[in-house]
NUTOR-782017 format. One record per residue: x, y, z of N, C-alpha, C, CB in turn; residue number from 1; chain; residue in three letters. Coordinates in steps of 0.02 Angstrom, whole numbers, plus 50000, padded with zeros to 5 digits. Each point is the difference from the previous one (the first is absolute). Glycine has a CB too. Example, Ala and Ser with C-alpha at 12.3 -4.5 7.8 and 13.67 -1.06 7.14 Angstrom:
residues 2
REC   n.x   n.y   n.z  ca.x  ca.y  ca.z   c.x   c.y   c.z  cb.x  cb.y  cb.z num chaine residu
REC 50660 49716 50390 49955 50059 50000 50045 50060 50000 49905 49941 50062   1      A    ala
REC 50077 50112 49902 50042 50059 50003 49961 50055 50037 50059 49968 49892   2      A    ser
end
This chain:
residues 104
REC   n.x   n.y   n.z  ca.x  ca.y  ca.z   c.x   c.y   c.z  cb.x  cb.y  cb.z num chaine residu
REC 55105 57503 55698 49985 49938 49964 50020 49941 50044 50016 50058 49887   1      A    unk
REC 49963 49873 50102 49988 49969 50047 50061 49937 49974 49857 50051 50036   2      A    unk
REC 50179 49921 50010 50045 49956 49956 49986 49931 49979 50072 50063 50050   3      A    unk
REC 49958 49884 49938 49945 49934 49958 49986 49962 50075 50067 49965 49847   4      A    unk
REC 49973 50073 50236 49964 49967 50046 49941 50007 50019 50082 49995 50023   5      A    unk
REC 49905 50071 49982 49930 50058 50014 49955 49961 49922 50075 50164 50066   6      A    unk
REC 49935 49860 49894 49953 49945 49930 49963 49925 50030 50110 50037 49897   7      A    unk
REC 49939 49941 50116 50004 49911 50032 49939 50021 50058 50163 49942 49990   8      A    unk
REC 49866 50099 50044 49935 50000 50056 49954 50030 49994 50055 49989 50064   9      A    unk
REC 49934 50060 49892 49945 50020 49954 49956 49948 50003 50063 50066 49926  10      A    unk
REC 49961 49881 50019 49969 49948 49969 49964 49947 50052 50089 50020 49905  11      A    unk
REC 49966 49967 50126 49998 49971 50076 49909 50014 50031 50163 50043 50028  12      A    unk
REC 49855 50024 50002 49938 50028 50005 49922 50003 49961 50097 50044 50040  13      A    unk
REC 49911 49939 49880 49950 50015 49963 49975 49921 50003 50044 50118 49926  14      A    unk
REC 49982 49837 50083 49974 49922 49998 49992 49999 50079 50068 49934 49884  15      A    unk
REC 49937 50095 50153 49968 49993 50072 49938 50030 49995 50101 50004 50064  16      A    unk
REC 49887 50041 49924 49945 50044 49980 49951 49931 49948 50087 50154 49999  17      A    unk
REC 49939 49807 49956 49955 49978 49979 49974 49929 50048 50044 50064 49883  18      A    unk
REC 49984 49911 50152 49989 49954 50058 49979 50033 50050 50075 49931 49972  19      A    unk
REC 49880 50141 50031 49969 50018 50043 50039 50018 50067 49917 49941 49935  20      A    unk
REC 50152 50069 50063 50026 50044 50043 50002 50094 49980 50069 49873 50028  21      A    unk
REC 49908 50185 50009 50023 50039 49985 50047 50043 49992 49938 49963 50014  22      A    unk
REC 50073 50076 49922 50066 50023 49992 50003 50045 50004 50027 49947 49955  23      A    unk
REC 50043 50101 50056 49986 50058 50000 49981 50042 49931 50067 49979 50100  24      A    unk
REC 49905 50060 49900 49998 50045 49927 50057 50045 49976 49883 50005 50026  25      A    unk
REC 50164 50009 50015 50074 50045 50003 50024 49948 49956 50026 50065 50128  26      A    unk
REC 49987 49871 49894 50044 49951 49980 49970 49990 49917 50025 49938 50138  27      A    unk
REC 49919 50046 49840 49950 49974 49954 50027 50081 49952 49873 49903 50087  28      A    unk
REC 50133 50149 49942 50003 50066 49966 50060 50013 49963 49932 50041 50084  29      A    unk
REC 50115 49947 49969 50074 49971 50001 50010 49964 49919 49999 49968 50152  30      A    unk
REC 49994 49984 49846 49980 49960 49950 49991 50021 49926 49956 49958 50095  31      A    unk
REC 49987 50062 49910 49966 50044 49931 50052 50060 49999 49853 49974 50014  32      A    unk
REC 50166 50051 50033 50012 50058 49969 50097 49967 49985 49879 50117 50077  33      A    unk
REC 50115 49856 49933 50095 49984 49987 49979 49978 49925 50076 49938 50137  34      A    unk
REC 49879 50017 49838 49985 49971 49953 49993 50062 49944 49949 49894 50074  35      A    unk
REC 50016 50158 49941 49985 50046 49980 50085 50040 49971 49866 49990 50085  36      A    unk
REC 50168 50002 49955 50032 50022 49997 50046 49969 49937 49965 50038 50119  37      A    unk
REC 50057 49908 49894 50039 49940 49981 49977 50001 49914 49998 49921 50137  38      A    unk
REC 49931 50089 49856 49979 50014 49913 50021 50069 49999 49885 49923 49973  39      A    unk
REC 50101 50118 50055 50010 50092 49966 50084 49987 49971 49912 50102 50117  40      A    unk
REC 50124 49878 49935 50071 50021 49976 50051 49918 49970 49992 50128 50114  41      A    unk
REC 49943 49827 49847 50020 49928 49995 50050 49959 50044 49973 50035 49898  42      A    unk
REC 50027 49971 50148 50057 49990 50037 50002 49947 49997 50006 50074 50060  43      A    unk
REC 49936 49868 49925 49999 49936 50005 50063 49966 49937 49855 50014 50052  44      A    unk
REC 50162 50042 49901 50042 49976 49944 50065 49994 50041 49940 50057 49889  45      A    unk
REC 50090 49973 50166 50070 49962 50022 50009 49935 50048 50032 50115 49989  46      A    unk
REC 49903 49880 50009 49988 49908 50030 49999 49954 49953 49929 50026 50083  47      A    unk
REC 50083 49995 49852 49984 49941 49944 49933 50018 49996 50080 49895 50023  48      A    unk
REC 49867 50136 49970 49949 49979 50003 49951 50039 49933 50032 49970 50139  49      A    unk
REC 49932 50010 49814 49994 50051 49934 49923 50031 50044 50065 49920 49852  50      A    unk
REC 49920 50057 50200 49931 50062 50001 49991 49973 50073 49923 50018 49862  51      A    unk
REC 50017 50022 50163 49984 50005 50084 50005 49944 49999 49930 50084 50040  52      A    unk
REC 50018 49884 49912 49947 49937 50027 50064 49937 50014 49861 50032 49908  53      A    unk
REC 50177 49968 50044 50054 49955 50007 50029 50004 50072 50023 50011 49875  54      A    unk
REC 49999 50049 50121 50050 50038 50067 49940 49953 50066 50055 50179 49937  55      A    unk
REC 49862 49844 50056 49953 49955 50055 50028 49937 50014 49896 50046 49959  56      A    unk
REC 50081 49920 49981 50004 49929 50003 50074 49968 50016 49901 50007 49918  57      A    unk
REC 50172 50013 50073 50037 49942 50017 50044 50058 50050 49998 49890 49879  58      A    unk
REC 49995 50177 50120 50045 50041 50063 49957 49965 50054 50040 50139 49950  59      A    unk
REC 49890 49882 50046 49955 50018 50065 49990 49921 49997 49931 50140 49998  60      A    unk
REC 50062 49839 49969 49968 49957 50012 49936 49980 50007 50081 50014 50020  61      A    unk
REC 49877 50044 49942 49921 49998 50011 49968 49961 49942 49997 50116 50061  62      A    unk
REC 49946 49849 49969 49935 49964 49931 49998 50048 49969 49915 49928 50046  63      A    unk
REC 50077 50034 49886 49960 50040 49954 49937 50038 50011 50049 49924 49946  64      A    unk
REC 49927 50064 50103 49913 50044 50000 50042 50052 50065 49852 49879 49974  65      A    unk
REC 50197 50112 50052 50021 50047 50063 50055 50061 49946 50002 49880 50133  66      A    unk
REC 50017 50107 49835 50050 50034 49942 49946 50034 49969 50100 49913 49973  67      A    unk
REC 49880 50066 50012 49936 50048 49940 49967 50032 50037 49971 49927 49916  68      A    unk
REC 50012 50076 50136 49945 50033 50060 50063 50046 50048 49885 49874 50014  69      A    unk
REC 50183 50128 49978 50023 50029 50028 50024 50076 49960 50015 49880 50066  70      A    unk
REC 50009 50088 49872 49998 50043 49935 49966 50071 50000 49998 49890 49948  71      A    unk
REC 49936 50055 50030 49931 50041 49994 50015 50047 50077 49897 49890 49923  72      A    unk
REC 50094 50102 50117 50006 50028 50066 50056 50067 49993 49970 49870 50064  73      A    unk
REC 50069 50108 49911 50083 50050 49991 49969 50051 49924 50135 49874 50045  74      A    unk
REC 49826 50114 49931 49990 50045 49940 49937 50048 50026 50044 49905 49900  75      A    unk
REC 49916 50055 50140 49946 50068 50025 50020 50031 50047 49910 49957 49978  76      A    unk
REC 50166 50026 50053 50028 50046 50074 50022 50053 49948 50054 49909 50118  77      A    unk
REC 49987 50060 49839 50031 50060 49962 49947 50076 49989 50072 49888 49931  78      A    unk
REC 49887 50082 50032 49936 50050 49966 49981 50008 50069 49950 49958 49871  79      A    unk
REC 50035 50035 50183 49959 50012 50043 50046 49988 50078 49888 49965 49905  80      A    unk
REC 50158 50094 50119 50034 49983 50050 49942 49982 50064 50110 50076 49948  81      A    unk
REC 49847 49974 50052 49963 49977 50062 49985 49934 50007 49958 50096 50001  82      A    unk
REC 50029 49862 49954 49988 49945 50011 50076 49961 50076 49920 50008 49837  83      A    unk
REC 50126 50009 50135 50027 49977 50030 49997 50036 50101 50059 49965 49850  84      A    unk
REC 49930 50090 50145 49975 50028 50056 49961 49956 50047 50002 50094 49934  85      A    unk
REC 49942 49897 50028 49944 49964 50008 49995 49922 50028 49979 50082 49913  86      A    unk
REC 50056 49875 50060 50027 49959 50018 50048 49997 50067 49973 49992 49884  87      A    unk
REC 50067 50052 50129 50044 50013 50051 49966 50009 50061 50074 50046 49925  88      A    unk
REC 49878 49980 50063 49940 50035 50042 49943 49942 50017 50020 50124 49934  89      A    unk
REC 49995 49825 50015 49951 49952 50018 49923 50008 49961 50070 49999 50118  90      A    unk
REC 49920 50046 49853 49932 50021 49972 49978 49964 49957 50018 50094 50017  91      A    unk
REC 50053 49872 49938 49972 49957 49956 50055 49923 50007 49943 50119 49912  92      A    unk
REC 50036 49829 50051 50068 49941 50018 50016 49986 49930 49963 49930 50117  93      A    unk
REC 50075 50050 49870 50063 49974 49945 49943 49995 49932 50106 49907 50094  94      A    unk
REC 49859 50044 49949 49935 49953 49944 49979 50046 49957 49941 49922 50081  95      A    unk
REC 49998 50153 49974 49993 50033 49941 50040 50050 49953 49918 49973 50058  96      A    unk
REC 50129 50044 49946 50037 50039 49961 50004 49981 49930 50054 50023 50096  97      A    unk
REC 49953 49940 49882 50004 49979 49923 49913 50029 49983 50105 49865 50003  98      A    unk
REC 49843 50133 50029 49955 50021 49974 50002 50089 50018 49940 49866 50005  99      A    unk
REC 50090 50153 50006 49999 50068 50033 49986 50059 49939 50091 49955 50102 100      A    unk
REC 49953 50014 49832 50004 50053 49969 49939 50012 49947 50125 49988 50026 101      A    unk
REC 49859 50061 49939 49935 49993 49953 50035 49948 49952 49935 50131 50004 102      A    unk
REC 50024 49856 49946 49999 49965 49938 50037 50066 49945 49873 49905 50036 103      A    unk
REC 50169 50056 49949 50025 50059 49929 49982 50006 49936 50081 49990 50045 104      A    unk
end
């Protein structure tokens, strides 16, 4: 698991990526899957925090549309580890993952 420096540069990385620098997908994977993590075992509750999205917005420090899209991202790694493979690998980027999973 990654600590709130590795997170920070996570994040770091995901707003470079949106100013058209490329990022790595390890790092972007990194990310989701800590997030992923951080909801399975609430961990975000010993930060003060009552849910991910909170834990996003004032730990990470992420927008609201980067919190919700990161979420979403951490709930289809769960259901779907390859995704995160995939990403690592470069096959797919951050963006599409929230659409990755079927409709329920």
């Amino acid at each position: 698991m990654l600590n709130k420096a590795g997170l920070l540069g996570c994040q770091c990385a995901r707003i470079s990526g949106k100013i058209g620098v490329r990022i790595s997908g390890a790092r972007t994977a990194d990310l989701i899957a800590t997030l992923a993590e951080l909801d399975r075992r609430a961990l975000y509750l010993s930060e003060g925090c009552t849910s991910l999205y909170v834990h996003c917005r004032h730990v990470l420090r992420l927008s609201e549309h980067s919190s919700y899209h990161c979420i979403e991202a951490a709930h289809v790694a769960r259901r779907f580890p390859v995704v995160l493979e995939r990403l690592r690998e470069g096959a797919i980027t951050g963006s599409e993952i929230p659409g990755a999973a079927p409709p329920s």
